[in-house]
Every structure is written in structure tokens, then in C-alpha cells.
GUNUSE-132470 format. One record per atom (N, C-alpha, C): x, y, z. Coordinates in steps of 0.02 Angstrom, whole numbers, plus 50000, padded with zeros to 5 digits. Layout:
// GUNUSE-132470
XYZ/...
***
This chain:
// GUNUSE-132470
513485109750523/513535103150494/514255100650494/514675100950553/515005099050568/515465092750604/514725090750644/514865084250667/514815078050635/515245072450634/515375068650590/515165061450628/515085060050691/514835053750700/514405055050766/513735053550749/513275056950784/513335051050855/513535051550901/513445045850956/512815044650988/512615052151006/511845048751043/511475046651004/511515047050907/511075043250878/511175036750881/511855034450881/511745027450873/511665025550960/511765028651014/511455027251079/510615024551066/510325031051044/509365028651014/509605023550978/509805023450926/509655017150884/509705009450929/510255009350973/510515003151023/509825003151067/509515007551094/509005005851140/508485006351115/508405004651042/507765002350999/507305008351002/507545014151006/507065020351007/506925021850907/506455023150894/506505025350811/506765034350814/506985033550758/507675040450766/507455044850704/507095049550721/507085053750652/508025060050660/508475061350619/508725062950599/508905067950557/509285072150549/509705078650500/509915074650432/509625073650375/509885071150329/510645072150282/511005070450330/511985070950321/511905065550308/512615065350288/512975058850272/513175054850313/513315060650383/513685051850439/513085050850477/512325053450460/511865052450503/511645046550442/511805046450375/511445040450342/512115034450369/512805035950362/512985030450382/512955026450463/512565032250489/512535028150552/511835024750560/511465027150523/510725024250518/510475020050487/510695020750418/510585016950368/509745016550348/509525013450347/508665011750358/508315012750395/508655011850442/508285011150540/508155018850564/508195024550511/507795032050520/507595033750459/507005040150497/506865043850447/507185049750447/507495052750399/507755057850369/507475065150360/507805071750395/507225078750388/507715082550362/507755086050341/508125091050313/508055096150381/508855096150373/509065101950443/508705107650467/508685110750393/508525119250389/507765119050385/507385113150397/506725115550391/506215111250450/506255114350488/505815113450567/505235108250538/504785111050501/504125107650478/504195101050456/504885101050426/505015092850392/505275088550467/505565088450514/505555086750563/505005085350620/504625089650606/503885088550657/503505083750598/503665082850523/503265079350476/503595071350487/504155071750532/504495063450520/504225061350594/504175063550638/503955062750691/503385064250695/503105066150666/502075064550668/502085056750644/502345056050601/502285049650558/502745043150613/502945044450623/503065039950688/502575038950738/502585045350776/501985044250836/501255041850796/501245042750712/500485041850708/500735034450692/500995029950694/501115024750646/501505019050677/501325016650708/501525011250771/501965004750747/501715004750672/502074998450632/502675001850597/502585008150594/503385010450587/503515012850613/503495012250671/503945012250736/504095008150762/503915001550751/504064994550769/504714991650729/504404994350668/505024992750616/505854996750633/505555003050607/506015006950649/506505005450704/506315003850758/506385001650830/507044994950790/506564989550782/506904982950754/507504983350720/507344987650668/508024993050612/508764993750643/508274997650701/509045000550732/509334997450779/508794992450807/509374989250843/509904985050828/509874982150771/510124977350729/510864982750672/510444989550671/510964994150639/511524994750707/511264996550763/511754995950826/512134990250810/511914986250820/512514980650810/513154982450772/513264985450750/513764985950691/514294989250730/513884993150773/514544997150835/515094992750879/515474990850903/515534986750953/516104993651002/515944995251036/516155000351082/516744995051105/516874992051123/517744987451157/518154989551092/518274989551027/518474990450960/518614994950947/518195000950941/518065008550945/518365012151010/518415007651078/519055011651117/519725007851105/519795002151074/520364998851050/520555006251015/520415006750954/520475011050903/520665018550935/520385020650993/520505026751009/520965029551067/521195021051090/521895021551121/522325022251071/522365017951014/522805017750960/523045023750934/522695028050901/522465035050920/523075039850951/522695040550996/523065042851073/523635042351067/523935033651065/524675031051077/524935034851011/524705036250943/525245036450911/525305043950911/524795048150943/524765055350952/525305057351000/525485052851029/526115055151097/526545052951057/526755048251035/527355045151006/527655050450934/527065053550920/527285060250853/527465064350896/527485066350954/527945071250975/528355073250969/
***
């Protein structure tokens, strides 16, 4: 439980896929609404968020809708602004 900003989730979320998820903290801030939530350590609660998807077409619609609109919030031009910035001041502490 180490990783702190899940990318291929918010990749699913941008291409309107519904996203069941590891219930962390940077998986709620990257999700917000637009997933359902399993607890890591327990396999069964994961096959229980994803039954409920595949059985449930209107929340997966929703879902779907959720996240694409939660995508929005990303803007990738910004986020490599930010990670040149980064970078530049990582050479310049030399």
C-alpha cells in the first residue's frame, strides 16, 4: 500500500470504464464516486464489487458517466507542466 496516485485508474476512469478499486485514500481521491470500493486483503469483496457491476447495467452506466466527468479533473498538459518543474528544480539543488 504504497502507491500513491493510481494512473491506470484514472486512465479507466477517462475511458468511461466503471472501476472497482483497493479502498486507499489516493484511490478515493482519484475516484471519488465514480467507483466501487473492496478492501485489498479480501479477494471475495472484490469479485462482490464486480459481480455487482457486471450484474447491474444502470450502475455501470452511472459508474461509466462518474468517471468520466471525475477524469476531467486531470488535465495531463498541467501535470507534465508540474513535473518538468519538478525535474528543473531537482538539477538546480545540485
Amino acid at each position: 500500500d504504497v502507491e500513491s496516485f493510481g494512473l491506470p485508474v484514472a486512465e479507466a476512469l477517462r475511458s468511461g470504464l466503471p472501476v472497482t478499486v483497493a479502498d486507499r485514500p489516493w484511490a478515493r481521491e482519484i475516484c471519488g464516486d465514480a467507483a466501487l470500493y473492496a478492501d485489498p486483503r479480501l479477494a471475495g469483496d472484490f469479485a462482490a464489487t464486480v459481480s455487482r457491476v457486471v450484474g447491474d447495467q444502470a450502475l455501470a452506466k452511472r459508474l461509466s458517466a462518474a468517471g468520466k466527468q471525475q477524469a476531467e479533473r486531470y488535465d495531463w498538459d498541467i501535470a507534465f507542466a508540474h513535473y518538468l518543474e519538478l525535474l528543473h528544480a531537482a538539477s538546480v539543488d545540485r
